[in-house]
DOFI-937883 format. One record per residue (C-alpha): x, z, y; residue number from 0; residue in three letters. Coordinates in Angstrom, 1 decimal, padded with zeros to 4 digits. Last residue first. Example, Ala and Ser with C-alpha at 12.3 -4.5 7.8 and 13.67 -1.06 7.14 Angstrom:
% residues 2
<site X="013.7" Z="007.1" Y="-001.1" pos="1" code="SER"/>
<site X="012.3" Z="007.8" Y="-004.5" pos="0" code="ALA"/>
% end
This chain:
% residues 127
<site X="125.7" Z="059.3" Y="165.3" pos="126" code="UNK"/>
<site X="125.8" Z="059.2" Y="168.9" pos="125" code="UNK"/>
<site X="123.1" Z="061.8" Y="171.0" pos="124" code="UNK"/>
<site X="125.9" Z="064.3" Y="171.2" pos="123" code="UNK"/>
<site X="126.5" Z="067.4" Y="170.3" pos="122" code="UNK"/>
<site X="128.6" Z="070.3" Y="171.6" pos="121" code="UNK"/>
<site X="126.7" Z="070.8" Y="175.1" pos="120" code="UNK"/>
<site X="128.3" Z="071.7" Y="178.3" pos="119" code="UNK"/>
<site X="127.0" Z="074.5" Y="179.9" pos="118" code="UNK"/>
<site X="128.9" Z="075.3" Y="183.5" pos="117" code="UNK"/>
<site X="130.9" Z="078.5" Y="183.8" pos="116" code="UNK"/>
<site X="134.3" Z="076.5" Y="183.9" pos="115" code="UNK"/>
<site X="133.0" Z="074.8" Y="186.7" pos="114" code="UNK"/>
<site X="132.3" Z="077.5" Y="189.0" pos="113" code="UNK"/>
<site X="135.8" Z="078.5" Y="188.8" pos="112" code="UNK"/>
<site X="136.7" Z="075.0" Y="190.4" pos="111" code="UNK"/>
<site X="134.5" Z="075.1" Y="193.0" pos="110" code="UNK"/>
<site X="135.4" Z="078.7" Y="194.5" pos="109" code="UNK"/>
<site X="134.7" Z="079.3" Y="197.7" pos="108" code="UNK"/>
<site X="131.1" Z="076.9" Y="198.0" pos="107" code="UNK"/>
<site X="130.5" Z="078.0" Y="194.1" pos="106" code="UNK"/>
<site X="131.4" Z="081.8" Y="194.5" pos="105" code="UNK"/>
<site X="129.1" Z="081.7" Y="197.8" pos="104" code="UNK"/>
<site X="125.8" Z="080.2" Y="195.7" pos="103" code="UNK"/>
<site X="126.6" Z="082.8" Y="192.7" pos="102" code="UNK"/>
<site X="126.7" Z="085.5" Y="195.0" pos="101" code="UNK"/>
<site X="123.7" Z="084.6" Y="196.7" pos="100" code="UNK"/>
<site X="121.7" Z="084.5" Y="193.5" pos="99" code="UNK"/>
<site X="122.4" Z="087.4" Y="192.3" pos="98" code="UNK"/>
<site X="121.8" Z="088.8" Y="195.8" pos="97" code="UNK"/>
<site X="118.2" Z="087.5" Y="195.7" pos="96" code="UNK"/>
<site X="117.9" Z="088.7" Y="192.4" pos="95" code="UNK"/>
<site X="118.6" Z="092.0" Y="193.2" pos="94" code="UNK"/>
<site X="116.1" Z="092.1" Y="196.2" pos="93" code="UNK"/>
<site X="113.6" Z="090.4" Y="193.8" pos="92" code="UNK"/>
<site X="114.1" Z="093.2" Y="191.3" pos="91" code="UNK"/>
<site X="114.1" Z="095.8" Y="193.9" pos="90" code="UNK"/>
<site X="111.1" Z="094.4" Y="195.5" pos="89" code="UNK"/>
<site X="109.3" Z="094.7" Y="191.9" pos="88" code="UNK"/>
<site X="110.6" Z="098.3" Y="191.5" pos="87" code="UNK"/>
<site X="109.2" Z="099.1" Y="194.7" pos="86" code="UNK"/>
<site X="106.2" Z="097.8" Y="194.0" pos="85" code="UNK"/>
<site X="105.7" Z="099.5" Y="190.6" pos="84" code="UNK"/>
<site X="106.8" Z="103.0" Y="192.2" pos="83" code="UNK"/>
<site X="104.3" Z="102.6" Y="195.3" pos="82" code="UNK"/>
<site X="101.3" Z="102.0" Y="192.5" pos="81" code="UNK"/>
<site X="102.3" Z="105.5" Y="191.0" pos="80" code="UNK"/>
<site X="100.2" Z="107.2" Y="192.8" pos="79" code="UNK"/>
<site X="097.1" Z="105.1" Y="192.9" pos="78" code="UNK"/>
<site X="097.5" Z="104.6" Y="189.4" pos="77" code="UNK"/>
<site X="097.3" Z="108.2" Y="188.5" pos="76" code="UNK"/>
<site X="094.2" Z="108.7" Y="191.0" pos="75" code="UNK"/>
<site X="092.5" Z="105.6" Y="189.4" pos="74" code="UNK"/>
<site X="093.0" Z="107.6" Y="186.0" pos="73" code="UNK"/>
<site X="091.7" Z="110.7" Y="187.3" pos="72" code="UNK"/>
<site X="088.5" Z="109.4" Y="189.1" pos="71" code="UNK"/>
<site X="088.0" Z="107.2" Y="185.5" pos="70" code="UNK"/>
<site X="088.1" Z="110.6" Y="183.3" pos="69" code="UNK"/>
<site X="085.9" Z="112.4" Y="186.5" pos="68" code="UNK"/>
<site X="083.5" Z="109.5" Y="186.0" pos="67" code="UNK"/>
<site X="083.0" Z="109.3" Y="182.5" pos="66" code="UNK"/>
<site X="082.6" Z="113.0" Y="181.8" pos="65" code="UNK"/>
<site X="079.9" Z="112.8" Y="184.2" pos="64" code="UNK"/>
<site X="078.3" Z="109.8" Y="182.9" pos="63" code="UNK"/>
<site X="078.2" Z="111.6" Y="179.4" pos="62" code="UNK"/>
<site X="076.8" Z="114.7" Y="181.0" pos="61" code="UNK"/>
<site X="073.9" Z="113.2" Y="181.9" pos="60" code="UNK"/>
<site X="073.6" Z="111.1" Y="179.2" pos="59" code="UNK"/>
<site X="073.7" Z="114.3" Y="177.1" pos="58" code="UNK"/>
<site X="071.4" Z="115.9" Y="179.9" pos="57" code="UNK"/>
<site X="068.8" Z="113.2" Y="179.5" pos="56" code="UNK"/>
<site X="068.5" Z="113.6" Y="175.9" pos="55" code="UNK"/>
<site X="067.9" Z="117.5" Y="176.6" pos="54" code="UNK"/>
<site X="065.5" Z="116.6" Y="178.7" pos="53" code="UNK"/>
<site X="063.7" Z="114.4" Y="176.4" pos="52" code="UNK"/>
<site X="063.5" Z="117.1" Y="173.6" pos="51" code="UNK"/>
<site X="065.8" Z="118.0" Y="170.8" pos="50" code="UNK"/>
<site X="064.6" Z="121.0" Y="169.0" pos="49" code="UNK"/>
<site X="066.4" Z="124.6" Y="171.1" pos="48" code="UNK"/>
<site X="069.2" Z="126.0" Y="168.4" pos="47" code="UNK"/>
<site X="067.9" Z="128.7" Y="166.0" pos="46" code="UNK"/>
<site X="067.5" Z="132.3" Y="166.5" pos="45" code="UNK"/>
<site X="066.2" Z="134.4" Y="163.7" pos="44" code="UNK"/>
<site X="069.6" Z="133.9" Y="161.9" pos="43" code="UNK"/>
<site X="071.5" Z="136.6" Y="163.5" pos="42" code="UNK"/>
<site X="074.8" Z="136.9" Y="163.6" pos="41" code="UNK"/>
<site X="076.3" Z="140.1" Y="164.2" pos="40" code="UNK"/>
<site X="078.5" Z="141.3" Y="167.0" pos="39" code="UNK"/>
<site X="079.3" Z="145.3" Y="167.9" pos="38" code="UNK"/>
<site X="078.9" Z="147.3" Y="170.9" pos="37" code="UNK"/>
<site X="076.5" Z="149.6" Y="169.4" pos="36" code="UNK"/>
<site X="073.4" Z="148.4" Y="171.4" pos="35" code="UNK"/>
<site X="074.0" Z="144.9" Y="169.5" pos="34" code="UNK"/>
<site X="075.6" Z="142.0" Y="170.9" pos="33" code="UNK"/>
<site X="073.9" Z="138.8" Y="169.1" pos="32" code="UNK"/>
<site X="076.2" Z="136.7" Y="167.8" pos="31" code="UNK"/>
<site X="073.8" Z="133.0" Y="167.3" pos="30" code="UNK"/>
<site X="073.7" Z="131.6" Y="163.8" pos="29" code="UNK"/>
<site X="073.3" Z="127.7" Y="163.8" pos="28" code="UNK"/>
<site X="069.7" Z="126.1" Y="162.4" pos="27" code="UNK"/>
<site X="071.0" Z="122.6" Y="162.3" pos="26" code="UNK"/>
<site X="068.9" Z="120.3" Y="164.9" pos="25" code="UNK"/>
<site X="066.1" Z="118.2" Y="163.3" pos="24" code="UNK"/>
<site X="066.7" Z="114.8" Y="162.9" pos="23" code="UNK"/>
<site X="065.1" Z="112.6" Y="165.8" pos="22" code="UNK"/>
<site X="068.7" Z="112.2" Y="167.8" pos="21" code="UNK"/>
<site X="070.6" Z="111.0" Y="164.6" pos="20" code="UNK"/>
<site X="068.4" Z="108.9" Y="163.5" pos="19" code="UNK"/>
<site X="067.6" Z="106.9" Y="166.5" pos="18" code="UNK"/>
<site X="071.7" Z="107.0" Y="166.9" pos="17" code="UNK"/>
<site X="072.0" Z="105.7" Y="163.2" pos="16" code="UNK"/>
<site X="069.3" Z="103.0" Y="164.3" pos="15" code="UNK"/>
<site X="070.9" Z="101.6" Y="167.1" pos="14" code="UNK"/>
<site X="073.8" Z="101.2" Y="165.8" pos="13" code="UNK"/>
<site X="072.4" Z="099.1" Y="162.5" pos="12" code="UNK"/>
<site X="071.1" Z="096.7" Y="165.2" pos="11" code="UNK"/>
<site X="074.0" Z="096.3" Y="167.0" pos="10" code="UNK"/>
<site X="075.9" Z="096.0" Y="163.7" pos="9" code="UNK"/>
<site X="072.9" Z="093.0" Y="162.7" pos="8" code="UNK"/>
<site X="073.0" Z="092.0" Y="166.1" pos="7" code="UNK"/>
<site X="077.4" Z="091.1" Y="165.8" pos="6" code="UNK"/>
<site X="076.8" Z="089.6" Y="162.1" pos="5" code="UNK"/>
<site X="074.4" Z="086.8" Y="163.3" pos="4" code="UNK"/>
<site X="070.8" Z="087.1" Y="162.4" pos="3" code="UNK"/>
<site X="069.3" Z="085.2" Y="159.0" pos="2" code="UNK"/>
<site X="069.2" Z="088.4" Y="156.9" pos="1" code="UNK"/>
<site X="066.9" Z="090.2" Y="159.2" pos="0" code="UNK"/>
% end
């Protein structure tokens, strides 16, 4: 085991925590049990049910589940809000097409005011 890359080794070590984890024995929780005088104790006679295949198939189970409604609600956010993001994108473009427009028409009215906005460079290549 000491000659396998770094990523198999965690993989491995993964693996064996959740081995470990599902064949220890469950922690013997107090259940309130309603007695006939209306009030709660906790009663340690009870324990939790041991672990057992079908109870390993229900936490998958319910896993996935969890997994799917999270992902339903997130595509269903982004499906709303897709419209916003294209409509700011057009309006971007749509302002940049007038940006541009405006600066095409001020150089055919206006030549010489379109010069003065023109970059000219402080250095030269001559030293």
């Amino acid at each position: 085991m000491r000659d396998q890359d770094p990523q198999s080794r965690v993989f491995y070590e993964l693996c064996s925590m959740i081995i470990h984890l599902l064949t220890s024995p469950p922690l013997a929780l107090p259940f309130p049990t309603l007695h006939s005088g209306g009030q709660l104790e906790a009663s340690s006679s009870r324990q939790a049910p041991t672990s057992s295949p079908a109870a390993f198939g229900s936490l998958f189970l319910g896993i996935s589940v969890a997994l799917m409604l999270f992902g339903s609600v997130t595509f269903f956010i982004g499906f709303i809000l897709m419209p916003l993001v294209f409509g700011l994108v057009f309006l971007f473009y749509f302002a940049g097409i007038v940006y541009n427009l405006t600066e095409l028409g001020r150089s055919i009215i206006c030549p010489a005011a379109s010069d003065k906005n023109d970059y000219v460079p402080t250095w030269s290549y001559e030293s």
